[in-house]
N, C-alpha and C positions, 0 to 999 in steps of 0.2 A: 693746925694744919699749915703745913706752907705753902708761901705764896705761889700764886696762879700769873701764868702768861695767859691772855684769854681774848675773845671777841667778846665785844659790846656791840650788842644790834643798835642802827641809827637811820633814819630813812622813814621813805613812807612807804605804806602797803604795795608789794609789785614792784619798788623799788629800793630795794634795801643797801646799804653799803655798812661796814664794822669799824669802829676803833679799835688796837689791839692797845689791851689795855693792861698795867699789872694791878692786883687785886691780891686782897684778902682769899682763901681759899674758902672762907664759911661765909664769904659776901656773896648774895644774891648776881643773878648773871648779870643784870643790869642796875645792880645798883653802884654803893662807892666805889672808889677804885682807885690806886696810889698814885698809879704815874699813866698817863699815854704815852706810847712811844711810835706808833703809827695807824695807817690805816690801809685798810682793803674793802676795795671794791670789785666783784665779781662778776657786775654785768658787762664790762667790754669783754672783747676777746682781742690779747690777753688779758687776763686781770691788772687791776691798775694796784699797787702796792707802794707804798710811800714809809718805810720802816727807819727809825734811826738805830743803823748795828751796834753803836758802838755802846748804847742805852742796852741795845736788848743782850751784848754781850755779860756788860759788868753786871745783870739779874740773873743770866746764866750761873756766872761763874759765884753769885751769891746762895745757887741754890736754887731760883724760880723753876718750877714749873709748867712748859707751854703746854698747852690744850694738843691733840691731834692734828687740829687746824692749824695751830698758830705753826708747830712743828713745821707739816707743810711749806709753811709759807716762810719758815727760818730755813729752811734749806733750799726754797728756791729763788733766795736773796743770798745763800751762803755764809749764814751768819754760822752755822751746826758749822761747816769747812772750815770759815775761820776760828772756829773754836776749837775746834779737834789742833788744829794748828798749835794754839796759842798752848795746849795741852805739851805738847810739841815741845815748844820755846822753854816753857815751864821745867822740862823734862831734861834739858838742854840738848835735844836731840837737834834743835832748829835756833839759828838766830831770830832774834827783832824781824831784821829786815829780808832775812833768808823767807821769813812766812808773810811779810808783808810782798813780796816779789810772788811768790806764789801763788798770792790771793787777790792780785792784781792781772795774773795771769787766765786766772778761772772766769772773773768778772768781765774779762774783755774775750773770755772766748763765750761765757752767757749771753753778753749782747750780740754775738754775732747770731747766735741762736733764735735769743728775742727776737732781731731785727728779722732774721728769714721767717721767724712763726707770723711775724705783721704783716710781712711782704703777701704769705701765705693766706691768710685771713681778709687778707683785702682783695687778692687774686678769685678766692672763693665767692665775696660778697660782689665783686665785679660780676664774675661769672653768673650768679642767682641771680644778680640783676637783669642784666642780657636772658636769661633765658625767660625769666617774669615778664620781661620788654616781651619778648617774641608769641609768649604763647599770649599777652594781652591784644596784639596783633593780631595774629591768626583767628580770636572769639570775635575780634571785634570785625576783621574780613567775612568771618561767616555770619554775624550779623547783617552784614551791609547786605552780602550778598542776600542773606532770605527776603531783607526787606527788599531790595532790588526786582526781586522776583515776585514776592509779592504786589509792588506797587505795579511791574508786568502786567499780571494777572489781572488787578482789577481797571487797569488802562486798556486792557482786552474786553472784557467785560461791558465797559463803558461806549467804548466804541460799540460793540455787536448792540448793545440796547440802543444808541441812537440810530445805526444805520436801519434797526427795524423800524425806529418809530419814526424816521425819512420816508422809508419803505411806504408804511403803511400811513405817513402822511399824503405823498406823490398819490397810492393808492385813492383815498380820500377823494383826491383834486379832481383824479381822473372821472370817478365816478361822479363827482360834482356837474363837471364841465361834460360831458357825453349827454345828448337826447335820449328822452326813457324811449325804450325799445321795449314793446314786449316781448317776452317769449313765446317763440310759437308753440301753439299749442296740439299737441300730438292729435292726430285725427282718430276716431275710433271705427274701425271699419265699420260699415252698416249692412246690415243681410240684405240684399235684393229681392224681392216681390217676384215671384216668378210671374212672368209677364204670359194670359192667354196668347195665342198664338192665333191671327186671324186668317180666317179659309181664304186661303187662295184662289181666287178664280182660273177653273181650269181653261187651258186655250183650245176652245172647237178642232177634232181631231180632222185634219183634210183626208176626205175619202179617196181613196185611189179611184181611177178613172176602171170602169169595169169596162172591156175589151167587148164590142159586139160583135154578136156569131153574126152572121151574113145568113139572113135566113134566103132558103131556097122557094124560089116561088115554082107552085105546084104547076105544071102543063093545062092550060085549058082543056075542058074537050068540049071539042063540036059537037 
């Protein structure tokens, strides 16, 4: 089989990063392997790539084989561009330095791209920050607040049970200090005896004075 451009996993679990490694084609993914010619790591953003071209061209042009990945990542270091080039040269369609100008051009307009995708990336990670800040603000204002409101509440509470038991202390005092007074006590009406009624003594009625007749005295006779 021929040789393999490939990744080699390396790293720990959740963190992983790859050597791009050349290899045997019937070698295990991790096992020997001829030459390193660089590495990739794919947790930042961008990925972090560390390739040497000039290795991974003279395997190219031996024949090697890169993986789909490795591909990738030879084209977004422009190794496949300068090779198409050097096809070029080969061909004598292009000088030496006619495709070295060329691929000096590509490379310096890449990092301008790189550089805006980093600018980009950090402008993003700025941003999620600032909004994580705000909305960690806001939970934490509505926190206060309920506590706020709560501690309220039971500062309400607190007060209304002492001023009752003021209340009904003062109460206490008062009945303390005051002379026992009884309560009057309701009268029940009582029936009355019907009381005999004793004879009056009547008053002796005065008689009218009776008018005397004038008696006539009879004539003697001789």
């Amino acid at each position: 089989m021929p040789t393999k451009i490939r990744l080699q996993r390396r790293g720990k679990k959740g963190q992983p990063y790859y050597h791009i490694v050349i290899a045997d084609g019937r070698a295990p993914r991790d096992g020997k392997f001829i030459e390193r010619i660089g590495i990739y790591n794919p947790l930042p953003r961008p990925a972090e790539i560390e390739l040497n071209i000039d290795k991974a061209l003279a395997w190219l042009q031996k024949g090697a084989q890169p993986t789909d990945t490795v591909r990738s990542i030879f084209s977004f270091k422009g190794v496949l561009y300068k090779y198409h080039l050097l096809k070029g040269v080969n061909k004598g369609a292009l000088t030496p330095e006619m495709a070295e100008v060329k691929f000096q051009e590509w490379q310096d307009a890449k990092q301008v791209k790189i550089s805006g995708a980093i600018k980009e990336e950090e402008l993003k990670v700025k941003d999620s920050r600032k909004k994580a800040l705000s909305y960690e603000t806001s939970v934490n204002e509505a926190k206060a607040n309920a506590i706020a409101v709560k501690l309220a509440k039971e500062r309400e509470a607190q007060k209304s049970a002492a001023e009752a038991a003021h209340e009904a202390k003062e109460a206490a005092a008062l009945k303390a200090a005051a002379p026992h007074v009884e309560a009057p006590q309701a009268e029940t009406p009582q029936a009355e005896a019907p009381q005999a009624e004793a004879p009056q003594a009547e008053a002796p009625k005065a008689e009218a004075p009776q008018a005397e007749t004038p008696q006539t005295e009879e004539p003697k006779q001789e």
